[in-house]
C-alpha positions in Angstrom: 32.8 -33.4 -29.4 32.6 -29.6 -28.9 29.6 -29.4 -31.3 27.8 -32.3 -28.9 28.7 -30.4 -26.3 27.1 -27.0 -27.1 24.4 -29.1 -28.1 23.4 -30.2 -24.9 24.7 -27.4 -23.0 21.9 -25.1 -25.2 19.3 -28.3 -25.0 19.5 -27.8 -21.0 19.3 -24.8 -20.8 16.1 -24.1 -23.0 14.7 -27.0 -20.5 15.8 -24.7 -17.5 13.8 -21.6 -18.9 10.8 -23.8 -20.1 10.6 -25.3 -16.2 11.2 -21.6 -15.1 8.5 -20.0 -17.3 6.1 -22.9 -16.5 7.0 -22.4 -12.3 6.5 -18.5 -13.2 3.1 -19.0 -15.0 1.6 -21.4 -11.8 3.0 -19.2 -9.2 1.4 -16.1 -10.9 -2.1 -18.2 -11.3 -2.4 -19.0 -7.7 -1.7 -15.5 -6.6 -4.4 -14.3 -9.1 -7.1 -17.5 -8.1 -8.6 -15.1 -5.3 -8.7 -12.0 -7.4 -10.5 -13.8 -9.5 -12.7 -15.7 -7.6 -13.7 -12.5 -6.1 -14.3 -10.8 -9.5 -16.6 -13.7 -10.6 -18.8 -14.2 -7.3 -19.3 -10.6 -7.4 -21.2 -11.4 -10.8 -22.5 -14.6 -9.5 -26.4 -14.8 -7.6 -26.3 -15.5 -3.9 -27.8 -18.9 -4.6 -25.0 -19.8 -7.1 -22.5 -18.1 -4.3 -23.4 -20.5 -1.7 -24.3 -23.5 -4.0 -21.9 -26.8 -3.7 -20.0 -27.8 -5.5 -18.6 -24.1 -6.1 -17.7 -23.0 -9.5 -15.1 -20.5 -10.7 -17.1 -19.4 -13.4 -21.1 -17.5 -12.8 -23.6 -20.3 -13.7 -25.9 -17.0 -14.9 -24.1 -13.2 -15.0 -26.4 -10.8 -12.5 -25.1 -7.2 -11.7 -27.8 -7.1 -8.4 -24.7 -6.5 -5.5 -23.4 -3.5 -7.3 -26.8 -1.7 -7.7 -27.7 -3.1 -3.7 -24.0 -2.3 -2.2 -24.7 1.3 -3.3 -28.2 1.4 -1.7 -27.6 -0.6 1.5 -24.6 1.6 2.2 -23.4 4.9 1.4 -20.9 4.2 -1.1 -20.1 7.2 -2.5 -19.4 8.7 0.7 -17.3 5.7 2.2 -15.5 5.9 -1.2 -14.8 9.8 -0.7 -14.1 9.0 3.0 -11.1 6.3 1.6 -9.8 8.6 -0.7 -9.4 11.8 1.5 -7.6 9.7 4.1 -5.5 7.6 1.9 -4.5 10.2 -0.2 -3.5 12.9 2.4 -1.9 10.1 4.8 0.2 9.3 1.5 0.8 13.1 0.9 2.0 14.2 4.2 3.8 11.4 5.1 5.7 11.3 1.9 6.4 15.1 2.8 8.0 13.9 6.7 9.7 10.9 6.1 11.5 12.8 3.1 12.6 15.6 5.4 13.5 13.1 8.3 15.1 10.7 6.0 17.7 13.2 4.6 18.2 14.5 7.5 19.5 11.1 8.8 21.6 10.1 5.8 22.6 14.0 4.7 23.2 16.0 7.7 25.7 15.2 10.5 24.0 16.0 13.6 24.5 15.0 17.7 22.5 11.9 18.6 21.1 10.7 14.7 22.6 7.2 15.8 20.0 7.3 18.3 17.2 8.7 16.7 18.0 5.5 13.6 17.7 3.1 16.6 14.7 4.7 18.4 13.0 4.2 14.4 13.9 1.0 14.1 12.5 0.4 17.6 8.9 1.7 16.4 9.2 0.1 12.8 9.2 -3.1 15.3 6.6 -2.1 17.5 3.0 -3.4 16.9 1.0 -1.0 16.0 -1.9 -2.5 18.7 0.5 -2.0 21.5 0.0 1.9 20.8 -4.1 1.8 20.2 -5.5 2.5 22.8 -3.6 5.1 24.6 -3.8 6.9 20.5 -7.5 6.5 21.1 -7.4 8.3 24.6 -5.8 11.2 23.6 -7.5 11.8 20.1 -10.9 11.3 21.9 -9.5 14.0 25.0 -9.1 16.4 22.1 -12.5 15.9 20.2 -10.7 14.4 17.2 -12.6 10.7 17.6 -15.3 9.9 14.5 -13.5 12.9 12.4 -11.4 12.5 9.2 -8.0 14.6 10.8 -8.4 12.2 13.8 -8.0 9.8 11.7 -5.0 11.1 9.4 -3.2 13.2 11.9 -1.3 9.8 13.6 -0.6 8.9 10.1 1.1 11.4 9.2 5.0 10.1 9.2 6.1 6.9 9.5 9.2 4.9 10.8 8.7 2.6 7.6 8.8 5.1 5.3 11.9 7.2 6.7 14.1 4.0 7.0 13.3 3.1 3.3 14.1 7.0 2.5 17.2 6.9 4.2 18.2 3.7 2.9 17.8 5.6 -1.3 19.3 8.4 0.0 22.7 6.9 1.4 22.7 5.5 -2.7 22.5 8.7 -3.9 25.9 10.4 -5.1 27.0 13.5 -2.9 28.5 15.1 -5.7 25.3 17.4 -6.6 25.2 18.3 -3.0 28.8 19.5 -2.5 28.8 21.5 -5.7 25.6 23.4 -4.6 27.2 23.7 -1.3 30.1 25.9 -3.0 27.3 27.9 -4.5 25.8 28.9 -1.5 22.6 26.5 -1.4 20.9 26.4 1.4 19.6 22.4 3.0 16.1 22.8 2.3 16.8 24.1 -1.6 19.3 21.0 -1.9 16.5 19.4 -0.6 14.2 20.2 -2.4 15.8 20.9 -6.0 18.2 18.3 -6.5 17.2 15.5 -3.9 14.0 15.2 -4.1 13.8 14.8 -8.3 15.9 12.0 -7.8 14.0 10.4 -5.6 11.2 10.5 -7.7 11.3 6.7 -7.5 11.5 5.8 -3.9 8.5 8.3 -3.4 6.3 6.9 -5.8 7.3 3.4 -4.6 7.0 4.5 -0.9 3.2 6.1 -1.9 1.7 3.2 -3.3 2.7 1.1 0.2 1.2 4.3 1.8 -1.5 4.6 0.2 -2.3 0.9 -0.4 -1.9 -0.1 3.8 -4.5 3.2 4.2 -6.9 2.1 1.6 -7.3 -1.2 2.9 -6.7 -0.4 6.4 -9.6 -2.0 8.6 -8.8 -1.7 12.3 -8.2 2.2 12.7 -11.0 3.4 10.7 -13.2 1.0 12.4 -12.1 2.0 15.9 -12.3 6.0 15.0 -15.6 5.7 13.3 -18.7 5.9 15.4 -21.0 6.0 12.3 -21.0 4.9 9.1 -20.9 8.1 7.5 -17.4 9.1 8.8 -16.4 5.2 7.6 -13.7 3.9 5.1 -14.4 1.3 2.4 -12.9 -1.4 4.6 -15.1 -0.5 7.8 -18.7 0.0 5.8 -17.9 -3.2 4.0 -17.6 -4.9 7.0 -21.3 -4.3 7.7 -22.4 -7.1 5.4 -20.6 -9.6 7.3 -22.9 -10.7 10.8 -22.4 -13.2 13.2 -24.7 -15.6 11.6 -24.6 -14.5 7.9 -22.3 -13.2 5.6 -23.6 -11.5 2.5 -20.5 -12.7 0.3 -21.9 -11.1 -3.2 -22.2 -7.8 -1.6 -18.7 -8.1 -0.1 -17.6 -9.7 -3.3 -18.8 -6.4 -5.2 -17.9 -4.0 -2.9 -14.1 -5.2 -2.8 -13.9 -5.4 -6.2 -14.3 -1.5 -6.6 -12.4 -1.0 -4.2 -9.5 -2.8 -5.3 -9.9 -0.8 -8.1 -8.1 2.7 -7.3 -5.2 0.4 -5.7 -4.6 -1.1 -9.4 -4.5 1.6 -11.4 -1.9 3.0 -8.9 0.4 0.3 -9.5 -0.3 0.4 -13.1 1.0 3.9 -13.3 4.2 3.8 -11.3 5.3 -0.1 -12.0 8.6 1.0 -13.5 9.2 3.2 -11.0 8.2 0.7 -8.1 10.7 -1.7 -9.7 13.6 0.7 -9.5 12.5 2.0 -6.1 13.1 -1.6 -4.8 16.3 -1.9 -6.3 18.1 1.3 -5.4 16.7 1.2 -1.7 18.7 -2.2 -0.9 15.6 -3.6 0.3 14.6 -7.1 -0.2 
């Protein structure tokens, strides 16, 4: 009976993983269908793009929107534009929200309760609501249509500190109070023994950073007044008019520039993973 038993106790329970690895295989397809419809029409011809019925795979391979999205546009330069603001928003803000988030889990200080609570506030608060009064004042100052205009806002945010703050509270205090007895100052505890361990959370908390930036759409587009001082996301949207949308061009032109975002991933995966699981968040 206890041999039957394991039996179909083991039987089940190669059917449960089967069922799970077969749900985990579908869900993964779906979420990779547009990725790769969008890597396929950018190889398609813009009659096989718009022919019905639609097919996943190119009826005939053509590299035409690659060679026209550089010439209708300035890609290089919208590329260069994406990478200089991604990259430094991800940079400085990394630097801020680390300093800010130790601050509120490490260091007991009059009114940190109400500064948590004030950035929870703005975690909450659409970033729309603040738009146009940001626009005001950046265009008073003669920071509208420039690169730092664009950055400068960007440079901390309420995200980032709460997630900082939330891998800091898991980190043991230990290290801290024995540099303490030696006479460390807060900003070489800081920097020497907190931030290498939360090498992690920084890397997890760049790629959001820089992937949001990269792909950001409405704040480029409002603080560029000419192509030239564009993003990816803003020159791209060029090719899409009120009456026609050239999809192959799009198609192209989001495909390398989905590019630098996967390679980022790529890089830091592990490291995303444990970032996730130490900060508590879900």
């Amino acid at each position: 009976m206890t041999t039957a038993k394991n039996r179909s106790y083991l039987s089940t329970r190669t059917i449960a993983k089967w069922i799970t690895a077969i749900a985990g295989i579908i869900i993964a397809l779906a979420v990779l269908l547009p990725i790769v419809w969008m890597a396929f029409t950018a190889f398609k011809p813009e009659s096989d793009i718009v022919s019905y019925p639609p097919t996943l795979w190119p009826r005939e391979l053509t590299l035409e929107h690659f060679v026209q999205v550089w010439e209708r546009i300035p890609f290089a330069r919208l590329y260069l534009n994406t990478i200089i603001f991604a990259g430094s928003v991800t940079v400085i803000s990394l630097f801020f929200d680390s300093m800010a988030a130790y601050a509120l889990a490490r260091l007991q200080f009059r009114g940190s309760g109400v500064v948590l609570v004030v950035i929870l506030i703005l975690l909450m608060l659409p970033f729309q609501v603040t738009l146009i009064p940001l626009y005001d004042l950046l265009n008073s100052i003669g920071l509208t249509n420039t690169l730092p205009g664009m950055i400068i806002p960007r440079m901390t945010n309420a995200f980032g500190i709460f997630f900082l703050r939330q891998f800091f509270l898991s980190l043991p205090k230990d290290l801290e109070e024995a540099a303490r007895v030696d006479g460390a100052s807060e900003w070489r505890i800081y920097s020497r023994i907190i931030m290498p361990l939360a090498k992690p959370a920084l890397l997890t908390l760049g790629l959001f950073h820089f992937q949001y930036n990269w792909n950001d759409l409405l704040w480029p587009l409002i603080m560029s007044a000419d192509v030239q001082s564009a993003t990816l996301p803003a020159g791209l949207s060029l090719f899409m008019g009120q009456h026609v949308v050239e999809y192959g061009l799009l198609m192209a032109g989001s495909l390398l520039a989905l590019l630098p975002v996967i390679v980022f991933f790529l890089l830091i995966q592990r490291s995303f993973v444990a970032g996730i699981a130490t900060t508590g968040l879900k």
